[in-house]
C-alpha positions as semicolon CSV with decimal commas, in nm:
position;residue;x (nm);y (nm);z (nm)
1;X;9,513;6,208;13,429
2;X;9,210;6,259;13,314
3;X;9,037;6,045;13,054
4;X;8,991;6,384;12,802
5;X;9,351;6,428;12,880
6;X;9,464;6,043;12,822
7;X;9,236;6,106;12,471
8;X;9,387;6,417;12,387
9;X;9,789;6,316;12,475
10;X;9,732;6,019;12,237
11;X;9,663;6,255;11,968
12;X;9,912;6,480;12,002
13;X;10,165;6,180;12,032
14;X;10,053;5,984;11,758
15;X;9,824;6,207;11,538
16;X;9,571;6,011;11,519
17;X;9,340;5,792;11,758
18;X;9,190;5,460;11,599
19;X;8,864;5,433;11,857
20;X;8,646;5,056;11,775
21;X;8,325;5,057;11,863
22;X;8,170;4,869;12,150
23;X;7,838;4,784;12,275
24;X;7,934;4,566;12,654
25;X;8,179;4,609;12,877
26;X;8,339;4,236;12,719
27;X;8,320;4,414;12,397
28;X;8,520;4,660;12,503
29;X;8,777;4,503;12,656
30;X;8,858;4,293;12,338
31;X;8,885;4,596;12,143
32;X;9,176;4,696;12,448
33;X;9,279;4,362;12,388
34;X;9,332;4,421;12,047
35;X;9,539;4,738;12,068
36;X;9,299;5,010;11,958
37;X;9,363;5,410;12,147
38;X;8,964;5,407;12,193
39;X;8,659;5,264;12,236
40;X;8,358;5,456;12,076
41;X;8,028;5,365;12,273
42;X;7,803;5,316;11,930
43;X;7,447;5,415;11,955
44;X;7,389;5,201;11,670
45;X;7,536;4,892;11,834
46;X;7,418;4,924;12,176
47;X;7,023;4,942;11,984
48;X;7,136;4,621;11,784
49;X;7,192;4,455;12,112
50;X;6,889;4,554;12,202
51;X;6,679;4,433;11,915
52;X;6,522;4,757;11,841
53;X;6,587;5,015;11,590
54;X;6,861;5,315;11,606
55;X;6,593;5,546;11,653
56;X;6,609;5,725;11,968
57;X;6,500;5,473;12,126
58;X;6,741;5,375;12,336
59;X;6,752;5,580;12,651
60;X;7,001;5,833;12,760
61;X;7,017;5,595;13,096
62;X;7,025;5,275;12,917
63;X;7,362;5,458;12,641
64;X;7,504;5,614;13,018
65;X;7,503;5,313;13,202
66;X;7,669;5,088;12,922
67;X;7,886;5,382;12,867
68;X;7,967;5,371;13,201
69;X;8,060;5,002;13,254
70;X;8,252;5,024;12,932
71;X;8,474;5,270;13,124
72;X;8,520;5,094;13,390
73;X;8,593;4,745;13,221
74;X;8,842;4,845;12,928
75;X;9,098;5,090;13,067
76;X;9,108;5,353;12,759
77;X;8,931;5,669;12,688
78;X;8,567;5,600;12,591
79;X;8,415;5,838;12,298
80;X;8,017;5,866;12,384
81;X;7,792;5,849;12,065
82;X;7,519;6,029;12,229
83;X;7,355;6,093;11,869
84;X;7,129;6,479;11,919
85;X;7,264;6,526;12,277
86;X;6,866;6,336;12,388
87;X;6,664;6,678;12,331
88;X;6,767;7,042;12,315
89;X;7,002;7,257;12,430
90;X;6,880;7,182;12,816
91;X;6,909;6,833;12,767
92;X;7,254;6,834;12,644
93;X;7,389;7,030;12,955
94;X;7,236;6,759;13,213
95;X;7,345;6,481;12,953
96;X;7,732;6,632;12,963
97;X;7,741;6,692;13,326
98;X;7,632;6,261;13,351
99;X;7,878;6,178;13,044
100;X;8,157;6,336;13,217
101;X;8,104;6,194;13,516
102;X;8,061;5,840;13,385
103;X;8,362;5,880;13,286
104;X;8,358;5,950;12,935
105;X;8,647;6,126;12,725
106;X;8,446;6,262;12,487
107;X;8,118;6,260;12,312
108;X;7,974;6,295;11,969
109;X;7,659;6,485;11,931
110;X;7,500;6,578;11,543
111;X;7,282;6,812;11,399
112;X;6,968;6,637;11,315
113;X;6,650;6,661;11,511
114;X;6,494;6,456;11,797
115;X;6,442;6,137;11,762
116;X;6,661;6,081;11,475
117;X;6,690;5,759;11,238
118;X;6,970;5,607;11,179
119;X;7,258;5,746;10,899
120;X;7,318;5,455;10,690
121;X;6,934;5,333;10,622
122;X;6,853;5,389;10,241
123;X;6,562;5,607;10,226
124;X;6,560;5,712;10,600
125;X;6,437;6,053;10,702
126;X;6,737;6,268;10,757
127;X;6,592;6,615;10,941
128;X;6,828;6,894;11,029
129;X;6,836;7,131;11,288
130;X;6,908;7,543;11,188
131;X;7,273;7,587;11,212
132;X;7,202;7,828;11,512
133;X;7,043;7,612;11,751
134;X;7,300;7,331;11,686
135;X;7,559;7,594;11,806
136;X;7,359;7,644;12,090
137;X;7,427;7,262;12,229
138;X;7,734;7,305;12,129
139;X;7,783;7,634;12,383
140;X;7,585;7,437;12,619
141;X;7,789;7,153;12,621
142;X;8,060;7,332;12,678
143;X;7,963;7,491;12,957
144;X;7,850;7,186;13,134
145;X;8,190;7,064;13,085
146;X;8,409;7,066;13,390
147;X;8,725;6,930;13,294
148;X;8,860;7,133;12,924
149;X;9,043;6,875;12,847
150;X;8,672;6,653;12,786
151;X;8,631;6,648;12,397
152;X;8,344;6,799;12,216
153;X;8,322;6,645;11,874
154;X;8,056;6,827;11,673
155;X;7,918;6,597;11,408
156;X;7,761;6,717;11,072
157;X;7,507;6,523;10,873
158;X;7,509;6,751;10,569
159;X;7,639;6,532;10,348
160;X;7,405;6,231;10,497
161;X;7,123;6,456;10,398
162;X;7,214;6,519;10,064
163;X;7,267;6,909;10,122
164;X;7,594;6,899;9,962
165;X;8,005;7,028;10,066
166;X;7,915;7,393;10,090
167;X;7,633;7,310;10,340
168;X;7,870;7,067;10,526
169;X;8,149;7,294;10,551
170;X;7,913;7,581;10,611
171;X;7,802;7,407;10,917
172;X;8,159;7,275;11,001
173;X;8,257;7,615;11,030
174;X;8,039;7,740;11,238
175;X;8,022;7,440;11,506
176;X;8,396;7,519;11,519
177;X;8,304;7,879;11,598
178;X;8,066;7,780;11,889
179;X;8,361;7,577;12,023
180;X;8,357;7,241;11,941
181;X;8,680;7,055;11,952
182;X;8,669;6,854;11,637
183;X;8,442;6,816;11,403
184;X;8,274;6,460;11,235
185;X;8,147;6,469;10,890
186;X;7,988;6,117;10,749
187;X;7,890;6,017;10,415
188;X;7,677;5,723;10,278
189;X;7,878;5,745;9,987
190;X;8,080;5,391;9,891
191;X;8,392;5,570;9,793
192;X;8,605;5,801;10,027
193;X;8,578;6,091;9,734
194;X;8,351;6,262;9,909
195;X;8,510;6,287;10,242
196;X;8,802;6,353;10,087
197;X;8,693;6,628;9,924
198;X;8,586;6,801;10,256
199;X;8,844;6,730;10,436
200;X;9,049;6,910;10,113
201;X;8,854;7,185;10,142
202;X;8,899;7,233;10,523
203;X;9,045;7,521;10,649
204;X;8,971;7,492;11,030
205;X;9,196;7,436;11,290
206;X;9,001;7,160;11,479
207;X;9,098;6,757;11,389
208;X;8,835;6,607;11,172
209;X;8,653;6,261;11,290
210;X;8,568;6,003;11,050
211;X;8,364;5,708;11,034
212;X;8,454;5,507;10,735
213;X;8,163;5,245;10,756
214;X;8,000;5,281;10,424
215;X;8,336;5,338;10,228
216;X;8,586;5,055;10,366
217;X;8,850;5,152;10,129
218;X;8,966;5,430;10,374
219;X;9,285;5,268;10,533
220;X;9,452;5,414;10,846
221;X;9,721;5,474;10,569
222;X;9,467;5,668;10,339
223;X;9,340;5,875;10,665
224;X;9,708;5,982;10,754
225;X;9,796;6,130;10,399
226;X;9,486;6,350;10,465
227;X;9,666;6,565;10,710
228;X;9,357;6,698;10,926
229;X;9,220;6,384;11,064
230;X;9,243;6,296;11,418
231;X;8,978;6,035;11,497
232;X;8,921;5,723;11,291
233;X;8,620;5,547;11,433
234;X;8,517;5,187;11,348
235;X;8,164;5,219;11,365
236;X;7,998;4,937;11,402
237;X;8,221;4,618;11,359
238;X;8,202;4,434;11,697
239;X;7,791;4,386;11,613
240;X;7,845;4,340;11,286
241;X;8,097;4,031;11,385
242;X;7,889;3,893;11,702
243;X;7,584;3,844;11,465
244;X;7,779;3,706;11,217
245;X;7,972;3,445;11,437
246;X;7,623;3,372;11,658
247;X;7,467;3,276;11,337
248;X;7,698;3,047;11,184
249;X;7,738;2,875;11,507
250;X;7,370;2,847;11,625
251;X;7,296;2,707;11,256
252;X;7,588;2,435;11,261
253;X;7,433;2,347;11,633
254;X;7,100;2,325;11,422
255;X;7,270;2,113;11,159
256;X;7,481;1,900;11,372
257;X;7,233;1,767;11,613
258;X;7,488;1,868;11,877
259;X;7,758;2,095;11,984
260;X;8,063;1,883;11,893
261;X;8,110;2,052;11,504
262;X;8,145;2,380;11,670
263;X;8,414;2,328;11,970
264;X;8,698;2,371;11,772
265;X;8,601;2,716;11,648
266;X;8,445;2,934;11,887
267;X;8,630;3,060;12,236
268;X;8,684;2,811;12,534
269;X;8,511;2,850;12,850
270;X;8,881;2,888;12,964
271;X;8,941;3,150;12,756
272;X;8,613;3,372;12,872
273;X;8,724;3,315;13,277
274;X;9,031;3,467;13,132
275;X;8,862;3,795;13,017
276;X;8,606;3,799;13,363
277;X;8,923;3,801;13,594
278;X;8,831;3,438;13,787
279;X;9,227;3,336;13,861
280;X;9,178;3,699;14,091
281;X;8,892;3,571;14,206
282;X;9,047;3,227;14,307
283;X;9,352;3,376;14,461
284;X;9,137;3,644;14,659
285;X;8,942;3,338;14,796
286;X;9,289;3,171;14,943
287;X;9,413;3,517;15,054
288;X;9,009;3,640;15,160
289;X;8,811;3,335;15,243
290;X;8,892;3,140;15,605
C-alpha cells in the first residue's frame, strides 16, 4: 500500500488524521511512539533546527532529504510542508515528482509568493499570489503526481493576510476546483472563532486541514463536532519542547557545576540505544560477525 493510500484509509476509517510535526528522523519516531496517524515534516521546525529563519531559506534538498529519512525512520505516512511548492508552477512539478518519490503521502503547498516569511511572526510580510496562478501549481502538481492516491492539500493564507472569510473561501473554492484534495486554512487569531467560522461556511466537498498553533483551545474533541475536518496538524510542538527541555537542562548543568542534578530527569543513554535499534545491532553481530 501506498503511503497516500495508508494516509487516505486512515481517514476514511477514523475521520480524522492527528499528524505531529517533526524535524529528525528521532523526532519522528517518538511522535510514532506516541500514537499519532502522521508525521507532518514542518518547514518551520526543520529552519529552527537549523538556526536560521522560516524564510525560504531552507532548501528544497535540505526539507527532501529530512523528509526523506523521516520516512524511512517512523513507519507512518509523512505530510511534506513544502511551504510555495520552492518557485512557480515548474518548480512544483520537479518538487512533486522528488516528494513522491521520497516517499511522502502528501504535501502542503500555500498561496503566498517566493520566498515567503513565516505565518505566525507579528508584523511579517504576508504577499499573495493571484488566485489563478496558485491554481496553476495546483494543476501542476497534480500532474506530476503518479500515484492518485498522493494527497494534495492546498493551503490558503487569506485569513493570515488579513483579507478576510470571503477572500479565504473565495480562494478555497477555487483551489478545490483546480483539484486539490483538501484544503488548509490558518489563522493567527488566539481563538478558534475564526476558523470556525470558515469551516461553517464551507460548502466543498474536500476535508479541511487545520493547524491549531496560535489558538490551543481547539481540542481533537472541538475539531470532530466541526464535521468537515480531516487533518489536525500539530505544528510545531516537538521544537517548541526540545528547546525548552535543552535549556532547562544546559542551565541546571551551568548551575550545578556538574551533571549529577540533571540524571534523574532527562532520558538514559539506555533508553536512546533503545530508539537507534543497537540490541539488532548486537544480535546481527553474533548471527553476522565470525
Amino acid at each position: 500500500m501506498s503511503a497516500g493510500s495508508k494516509l487516505r484509509e486512515t481517514l476514511a476509517r477514523s475521520g480524522l488524521v492527528e499528524a505531529m510535526a517533526a524535524h529528525s528522523p528521532l523526532s519522528a519516531m517518538l511522535a510514532a511512539e506516541a500514537g499519532f496517524d502522521a508525521i507532518w515534516a514542518s518547514g518551520f521546525e526543520l529552519s529552527a533546527m537549523y538556526g536560521v529563519p522560516d524564510v525560504s531559506v531552507v532548501s528544497m534538498t535540505q526539507h527532501l532529504d529530512m523528509t526523506r529519512a523521516m520516512v524511512d525512520r517512523s513507519g507512518l505516512p509523512v505530510v511534506a510542508d513544502i511551504d510555495t511548492g520552492f518557485g512557480n508552477a515548474i518548480n512544483v512539478l520537479y518538487a512533486i515528482e522528488q516528494y513522491e518519490r521520497a516517499g511522502a503521502a502528501a504535501i502542503v503547498m500555500e498561496d503566498k509568493s517566493f520566498p515567503k516569511v513565516t505565518s505566525l511572526i507579528a508584523g511579517g510580510r504576508q504577499d499573495m499570489v493571484r488566485i489563478e496562478e496558485f491554481q496553476g501549481k495546483i494543476e501542476a502538481a497534480r500532474a506530476a503526481r503518479r500515484d492518485p492516491s498522493f494527497v494534495i492539500v492546498a493551503r490558503t493564507e487569506a485569513l493570515i493576510a488579513g483579507l478576510g472569510q470571503d477572500e479565504a473561501l473565495k480562494r478555497a473554492r477555487a483551489y478545490e476546483a483546480a483539484g486539490a484534495d483538501m484544503i488548509l486554512v490558518h489563522s493567527k487569531q488566539k481563538t478558534p472563532d475564526e476558523i470556525e467560522a470558515f469551516a461553517r461556511a464551507w460548502n466543498g466537498k474536500a476535508p479541511l486541514a487545520l493547524v491549531p498553533t496560535a489558538y490551543p483551545q481547539m481540542t481533537v474533541a472541538r475539531v470532530r463536532a466541526l464535521g468537515k475536518v480531516g487533518l489536525l496538524i500539530w505544528g510545531n510542538h516537538a521544537i517548541r519542547a526540545s528547546v525548552g527541555a535543552m535549556r532547562e537542562t544546559f542551565a541546571r548543568i551551568r548551575r550545578d557545576g556538574g551533571i549529577h542534578g540533571v540524571e534523574a530527569s532527562i532520558a538514559t543513554v539506555e533508553d536512546v540505544f533503545d530508539l537507534q535499534g543497537m540490541g539488532r545491532v548486537k544480535d546481527d553481530e553474533k548471527r553476522f560477525l565470525r
